[in-house]
C-alpha positions in Angstrom: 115.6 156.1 80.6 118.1 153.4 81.1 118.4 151.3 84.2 119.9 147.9 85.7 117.1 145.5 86.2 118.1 142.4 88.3 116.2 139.2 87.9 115.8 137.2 91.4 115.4 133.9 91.3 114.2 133.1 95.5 115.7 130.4 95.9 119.3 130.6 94.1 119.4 134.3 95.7 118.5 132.9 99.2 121.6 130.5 98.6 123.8 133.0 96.7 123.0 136.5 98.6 125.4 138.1 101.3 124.4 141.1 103.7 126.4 143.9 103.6 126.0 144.2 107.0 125.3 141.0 109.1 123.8 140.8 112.4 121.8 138.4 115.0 119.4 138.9 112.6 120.4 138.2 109.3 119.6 135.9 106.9 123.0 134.8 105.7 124.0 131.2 106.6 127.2 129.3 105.8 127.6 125.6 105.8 129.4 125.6 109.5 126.5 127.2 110.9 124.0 126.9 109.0 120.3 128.4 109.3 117.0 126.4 109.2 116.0 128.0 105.7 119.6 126.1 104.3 118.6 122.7 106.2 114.7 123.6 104.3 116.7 124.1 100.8 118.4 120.7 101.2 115.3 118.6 102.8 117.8 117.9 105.9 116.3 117.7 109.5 116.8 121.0 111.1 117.1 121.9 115.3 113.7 122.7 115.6 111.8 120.8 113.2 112.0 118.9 109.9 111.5 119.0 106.3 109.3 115.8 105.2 109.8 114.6 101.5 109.4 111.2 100.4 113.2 110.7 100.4 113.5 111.9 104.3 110.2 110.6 105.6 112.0 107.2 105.4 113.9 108.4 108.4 111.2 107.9 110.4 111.1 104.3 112.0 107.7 103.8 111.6 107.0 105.1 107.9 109.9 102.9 107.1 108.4 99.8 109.0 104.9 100.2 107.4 106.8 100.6 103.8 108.8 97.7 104.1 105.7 95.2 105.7 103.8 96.2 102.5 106.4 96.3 99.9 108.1 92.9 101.6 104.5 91.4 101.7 103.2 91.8 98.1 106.8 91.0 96.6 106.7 87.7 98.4 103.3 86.3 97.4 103.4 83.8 94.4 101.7 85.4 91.2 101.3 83.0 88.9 99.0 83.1 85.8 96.1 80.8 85.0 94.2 80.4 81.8 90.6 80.7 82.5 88.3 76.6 81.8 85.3 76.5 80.0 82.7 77.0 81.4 84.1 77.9 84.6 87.5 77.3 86.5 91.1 77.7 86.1 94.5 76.0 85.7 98.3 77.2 86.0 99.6 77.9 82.7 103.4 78.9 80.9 103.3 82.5 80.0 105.6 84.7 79.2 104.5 87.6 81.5 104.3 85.1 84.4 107.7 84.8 83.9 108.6 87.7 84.0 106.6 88.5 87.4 107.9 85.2 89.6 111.7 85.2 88.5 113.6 87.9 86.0 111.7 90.9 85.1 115.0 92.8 83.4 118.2 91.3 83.4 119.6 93.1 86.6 116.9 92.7 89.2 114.8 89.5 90.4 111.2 89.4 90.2 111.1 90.0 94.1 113.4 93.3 94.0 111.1 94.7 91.0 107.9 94.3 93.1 109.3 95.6 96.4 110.8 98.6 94.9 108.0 99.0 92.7 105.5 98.9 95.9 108.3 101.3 98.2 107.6 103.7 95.2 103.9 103.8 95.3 103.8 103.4 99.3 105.3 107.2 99.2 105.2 108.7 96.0 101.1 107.6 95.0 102.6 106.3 91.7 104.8 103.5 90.3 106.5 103.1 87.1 108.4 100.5 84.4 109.1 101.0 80.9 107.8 97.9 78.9 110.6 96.8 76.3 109.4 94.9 73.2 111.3 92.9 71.1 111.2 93.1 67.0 107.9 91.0 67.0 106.0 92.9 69.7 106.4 90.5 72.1 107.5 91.9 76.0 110.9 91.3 77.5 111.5 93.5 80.4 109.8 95.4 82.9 112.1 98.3 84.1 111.2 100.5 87.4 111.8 104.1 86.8 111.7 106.7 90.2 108.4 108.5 90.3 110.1 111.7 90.3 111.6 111.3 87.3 108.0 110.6 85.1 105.8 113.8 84.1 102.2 112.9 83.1 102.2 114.7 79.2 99.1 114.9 76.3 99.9 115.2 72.9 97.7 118.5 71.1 95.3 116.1 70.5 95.0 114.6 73.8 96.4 111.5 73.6 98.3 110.6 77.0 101.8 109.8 77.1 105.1 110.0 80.1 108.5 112.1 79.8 110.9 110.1 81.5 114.3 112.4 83.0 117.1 110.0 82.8 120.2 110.7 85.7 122.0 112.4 83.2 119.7 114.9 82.4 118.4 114.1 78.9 114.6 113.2 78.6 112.6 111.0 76.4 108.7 110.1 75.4 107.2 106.8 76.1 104.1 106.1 74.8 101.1 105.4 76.9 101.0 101.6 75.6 104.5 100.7 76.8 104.6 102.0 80.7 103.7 100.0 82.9 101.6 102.6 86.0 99.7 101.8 88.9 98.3 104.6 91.0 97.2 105.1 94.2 94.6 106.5 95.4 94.3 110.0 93.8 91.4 112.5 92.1 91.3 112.1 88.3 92.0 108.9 88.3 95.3 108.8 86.8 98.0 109.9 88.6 97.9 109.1 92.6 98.8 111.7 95.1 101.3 110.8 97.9 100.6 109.4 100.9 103.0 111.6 102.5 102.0 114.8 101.1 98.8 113.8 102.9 100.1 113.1 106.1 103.1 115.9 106.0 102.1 117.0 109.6 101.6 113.8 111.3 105.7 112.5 109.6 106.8 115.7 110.9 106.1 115.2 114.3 107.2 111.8 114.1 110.6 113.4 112.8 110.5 116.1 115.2 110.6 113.9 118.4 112.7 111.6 117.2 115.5 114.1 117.4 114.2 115.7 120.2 114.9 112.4 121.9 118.1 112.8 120.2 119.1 115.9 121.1 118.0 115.7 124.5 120.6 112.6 125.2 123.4 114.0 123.3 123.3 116.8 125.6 123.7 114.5 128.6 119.8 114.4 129.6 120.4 118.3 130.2 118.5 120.7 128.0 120.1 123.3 129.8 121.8 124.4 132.5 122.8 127.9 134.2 125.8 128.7 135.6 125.9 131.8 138.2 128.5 134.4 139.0 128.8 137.0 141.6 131.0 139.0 139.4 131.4 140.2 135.9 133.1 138.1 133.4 135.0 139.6 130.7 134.6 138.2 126.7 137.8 136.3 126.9 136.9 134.8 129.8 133.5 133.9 129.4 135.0 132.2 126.1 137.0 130.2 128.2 134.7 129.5 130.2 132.1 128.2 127.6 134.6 126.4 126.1 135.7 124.1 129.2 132.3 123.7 130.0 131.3 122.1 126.3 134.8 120.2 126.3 134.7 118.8 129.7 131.1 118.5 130.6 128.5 118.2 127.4 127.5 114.8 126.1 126.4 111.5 127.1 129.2 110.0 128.1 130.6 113.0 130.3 127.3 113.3 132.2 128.2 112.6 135.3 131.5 114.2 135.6 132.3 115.9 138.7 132.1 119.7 137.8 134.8 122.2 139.7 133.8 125.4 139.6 136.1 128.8 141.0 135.6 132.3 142.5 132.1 131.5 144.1 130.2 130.5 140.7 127.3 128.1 141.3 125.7 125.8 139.0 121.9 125.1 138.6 119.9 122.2 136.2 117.0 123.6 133.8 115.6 120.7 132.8 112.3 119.7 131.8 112.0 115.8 132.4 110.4 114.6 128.6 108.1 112.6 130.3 106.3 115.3 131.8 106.5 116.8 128.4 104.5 113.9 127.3 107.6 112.9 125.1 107.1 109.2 125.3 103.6 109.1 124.7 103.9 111.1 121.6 106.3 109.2 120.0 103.9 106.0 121.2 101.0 107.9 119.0 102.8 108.8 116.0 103.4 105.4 115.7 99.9 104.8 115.5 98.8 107.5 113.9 101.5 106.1 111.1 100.0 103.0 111.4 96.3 104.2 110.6 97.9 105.8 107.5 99.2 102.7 105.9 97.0 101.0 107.5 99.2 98.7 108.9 98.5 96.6 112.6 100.2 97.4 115.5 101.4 94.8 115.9 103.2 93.9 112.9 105.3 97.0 114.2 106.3 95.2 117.5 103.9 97.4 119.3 102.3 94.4 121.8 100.5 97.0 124.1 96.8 95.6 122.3 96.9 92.3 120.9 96.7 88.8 122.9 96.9 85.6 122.0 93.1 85.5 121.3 92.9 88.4 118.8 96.1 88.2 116.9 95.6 86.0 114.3 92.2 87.9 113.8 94.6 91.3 113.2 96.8 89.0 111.1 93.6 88.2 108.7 92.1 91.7 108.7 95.6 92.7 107.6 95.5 90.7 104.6 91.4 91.6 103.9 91.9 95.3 104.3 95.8 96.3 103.6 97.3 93.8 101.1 94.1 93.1 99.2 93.1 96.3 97.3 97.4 96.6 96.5 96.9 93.1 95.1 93.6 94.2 93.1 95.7 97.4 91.6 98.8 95.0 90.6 96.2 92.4 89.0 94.4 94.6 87.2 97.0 96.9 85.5 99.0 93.7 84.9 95.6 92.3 83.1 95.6 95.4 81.1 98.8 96.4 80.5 101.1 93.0 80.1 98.1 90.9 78.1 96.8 91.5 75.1 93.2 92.0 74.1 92.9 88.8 72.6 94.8 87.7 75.9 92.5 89.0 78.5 90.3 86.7 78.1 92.3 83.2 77.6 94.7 84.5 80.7 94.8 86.2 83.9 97.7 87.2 86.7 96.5 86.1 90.7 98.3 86.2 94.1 98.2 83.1 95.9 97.1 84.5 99.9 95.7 81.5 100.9 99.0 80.8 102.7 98.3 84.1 104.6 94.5 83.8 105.7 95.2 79.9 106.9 94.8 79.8 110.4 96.2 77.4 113.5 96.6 73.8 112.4 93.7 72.5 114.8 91.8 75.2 112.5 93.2 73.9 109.1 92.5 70.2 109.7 88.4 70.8 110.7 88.3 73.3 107.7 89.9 70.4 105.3 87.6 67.7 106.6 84.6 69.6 106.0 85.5 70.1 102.6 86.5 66.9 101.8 83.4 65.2 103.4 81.2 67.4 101.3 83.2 66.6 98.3 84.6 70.0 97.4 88.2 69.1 98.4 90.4 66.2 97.4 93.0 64.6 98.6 95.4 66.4 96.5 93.3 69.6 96.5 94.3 69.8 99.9 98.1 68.8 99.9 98.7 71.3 97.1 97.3 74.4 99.5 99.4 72.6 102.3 102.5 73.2 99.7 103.0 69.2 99.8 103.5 66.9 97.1 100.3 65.2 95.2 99.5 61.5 95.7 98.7 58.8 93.5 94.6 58.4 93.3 94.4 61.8 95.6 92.4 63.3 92.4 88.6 61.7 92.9 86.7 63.5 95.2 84.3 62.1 98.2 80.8 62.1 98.6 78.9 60.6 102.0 76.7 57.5 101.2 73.9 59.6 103.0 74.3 62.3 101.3 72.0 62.9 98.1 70.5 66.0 96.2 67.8 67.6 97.7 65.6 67.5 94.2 66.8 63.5 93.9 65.0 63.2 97.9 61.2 61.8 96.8 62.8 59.5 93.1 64.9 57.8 96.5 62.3 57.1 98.5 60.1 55.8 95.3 62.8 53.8 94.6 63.5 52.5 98.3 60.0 51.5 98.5 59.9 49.7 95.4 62.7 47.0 96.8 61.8 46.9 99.9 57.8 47.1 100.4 56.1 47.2 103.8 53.7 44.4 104.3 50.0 45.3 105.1 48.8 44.8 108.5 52.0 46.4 110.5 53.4 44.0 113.3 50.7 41.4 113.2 52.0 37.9 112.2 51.0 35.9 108.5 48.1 33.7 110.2 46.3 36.2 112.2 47.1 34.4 115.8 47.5 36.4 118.3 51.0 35.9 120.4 50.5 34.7 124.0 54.3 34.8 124.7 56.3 32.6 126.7 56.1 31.4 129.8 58.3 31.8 132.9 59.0 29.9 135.6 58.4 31.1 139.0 60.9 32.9 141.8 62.6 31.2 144.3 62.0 32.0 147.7 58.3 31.4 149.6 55.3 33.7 149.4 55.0 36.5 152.2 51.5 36.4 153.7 49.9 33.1 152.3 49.7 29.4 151.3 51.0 27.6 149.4 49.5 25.3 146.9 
């Protein structure tokens, strides 16, 4: 038996199909009025909700405020590299990867762009990528940053890892696992990180969502809604007309407080619902927080004032750096240690940020922290002018001890030695010849004796 068999793909027939017979309910839509399911096709924000994709949660103020604080944060710390002292230490060295991290990763973007758009990608996507290009003699040349969405995890038949890269023309090509250069976030195998927004869909979404609420709600004048009363019957043409005066003369923010005429007995009546006592403002207040505890990011450093102080702010400022920057710092040090260095490399060289610029305190603070370390010798002179970001001086280089000061182990060889020079004479106090002092003799007050003779 022969037959017509029609293959549905969902989503091109939810685009493609028409109704034969279209109602209130049907699921057609049009690009002049379109339906939520076409705004849900394209990712776009929708009347009574919104999609949430990496791409669109940006939209949000505060995912975009926490992004860019990260992303801005890590991309301007110094990263130098140091080669590691014998037997313990370090000193700033000339590298060619250090090069490549502090000024021209590729020849179109600074090292600062490459970092920041490296971090936005694994702020929201879990993942960031750059091919490494090697020149004829192995040696690395550029880093390029490819989109996350573009790189597929792949394994060879016999399990070797390796990434398919989709350029923006379509085509694809291979990149062996040596030559990308991947950081992931947190995740479950250990290899690819999971998006932070995929994890927190709901709580963007809500964000979104009354954000254009708030939107809405002011384009419309303040009025959700309004109804307009009749004694009669209006006819279709008429009630036309009137629907279109009313949106023409009267909707939108800057014809809210219009005088309104109205004919043949209609009245007019507000239904409105004030957002405040829909607890619009302190929702949007929360998802800001609740944005915040996601990226981890203090309140603060998103201009929201309502807890900090003078006395606790510079605290919120450190624990930023301790418990938001630091572990991104770890991941970049580590995968640059591993994937930009040699074998024979690791262990002669090594990539750090510099955050003591960040954890340094009030000035007052910095001075009684410096003198401490100079007077126990740890600092010099130059040791601290280079953390200050000033110039060395000549002789800054020899460190300081305290005359006082000595080993504990060194304490009784001292005394021994102390004793030795100086030895304390038998007898104590008591003088060579064995006399005992009378002392001196004074001479006698002025004035006369109360109550007796005198001689």
């Amino acid at each position: 038996m022969k037959g017509v068999y029609t293959l549905r793909i969902p989503f091109v027939s939810k685009l493609l199909e028409k109704r034969s017979q279209p109602s209130e309910s049907s699921d057609t839509s049009d690009l002049e009025n379109p339906k939520r399911w076409m705004y849900k096709a394209f990712g776009a924000l929708t009347g009574r909700g919104a999609t949430v994709t990496e791409s669109t949660a940006m939209r949000s103020t505060a995912v975009l405020t926490c992004v860019r604080i990260l992303a801005e944060s890590v991309a301007s710390l110094p990263l130098p590299v140091y080669k590691r002292l014998n037997p313990r230490g370090k000193s700033r060295t000339t590298h060619r990867v250090g090069y490549l991290l502090q000024n021209q990763p590729n020849p179109r973007m600074t090292a600062f762009t490459f970092r920041e758009t490296m971090m936005a990608h694994i702020l929201l996507w879990g993942n960031c990528y750059a091919e490494i290009e090697y020149d004829s003699a192995g040696e690395i040349v550029a880093l390029w940053p490819i989109p996350p969405h573009r790189v597929e995890h792949m394994e060879t038949a016999d399990g070797d890892p390796f990434f398919r890269v989709s350029t923006k023309d379509g085509k694809q090509h291979n990149v062996p696992f040596y030559a990308m250069f991947h950081i992931p976030g947190l995740g479950f195998d250990g290899t690819k990180g999971v998006s932070v927004i995929h994890w927190a869909r709901q709580a963007v979404e809500l964000a979104l969502a009354t954000e254009q609420f708030g939107a809405d709600f002011f384009e419309n004048g303040t009025n959700v809604g309004a109804v307009a009363t009749l004694p009669g019957t209006l006819s279709d043409a008429a009630f036309e007309r009137l629907q279109k005066s009313l949106r023409e003369k009267y909707e939108g923010l800057g014809k809210a407080h219009r005088l309104m005429l109205l004919e043949e007995g209609m009245t007019f009546s507000k239904n409105t619902i004030p957002p405040n006592d829909a607890q619009f403002l302190e929702t949007r207040k929360f998802q800001i927080l609740e944005i915040a505890r996601v990226f981890r990011v203090p309140p603060h450093m998103m201009a929201d004032l309502e807890r900090a102080s003078f006395s606790n702010i510079e605290q919120q400022s450190i624990d930023f750096v301790i418990h938001s920057l630091r572990p991104w710092l770890i991941r970049w040090e580590q995968t640059i240690s591993w994937k930009l260095f040699s074998e024979s490399e690791r262990k002669k060289f090594f990539a750090e940020h510099l955050i003591e610029g960040l954890l340094r305190g009030d000035s007052s603070a910095r001075a009684a922290f410096y003198k401490e370390m100079f007077n126990m010798g740890a600092y010099s002179q130059n040791d601290i002018l280079e953390k200050e970001n000033e110039n060395p001086i000549e002789g800054g280089d020899r460190y300081w001890v305290p005359l006082n000061m000595l080993p504990l182990d060194m304490v009784d060889e001292y005394y021994k030695n102390q004793n030795k020079a100086n030895p304390i004479p038998p007898g104590g106090g008591d003088n060579k010849d064995g006399e005992k002092d009378e002392g001196t003799t004074g001479t006698d007050p002025a004035g006369e004796q109360i109550g007796g003779s005198q001689s």
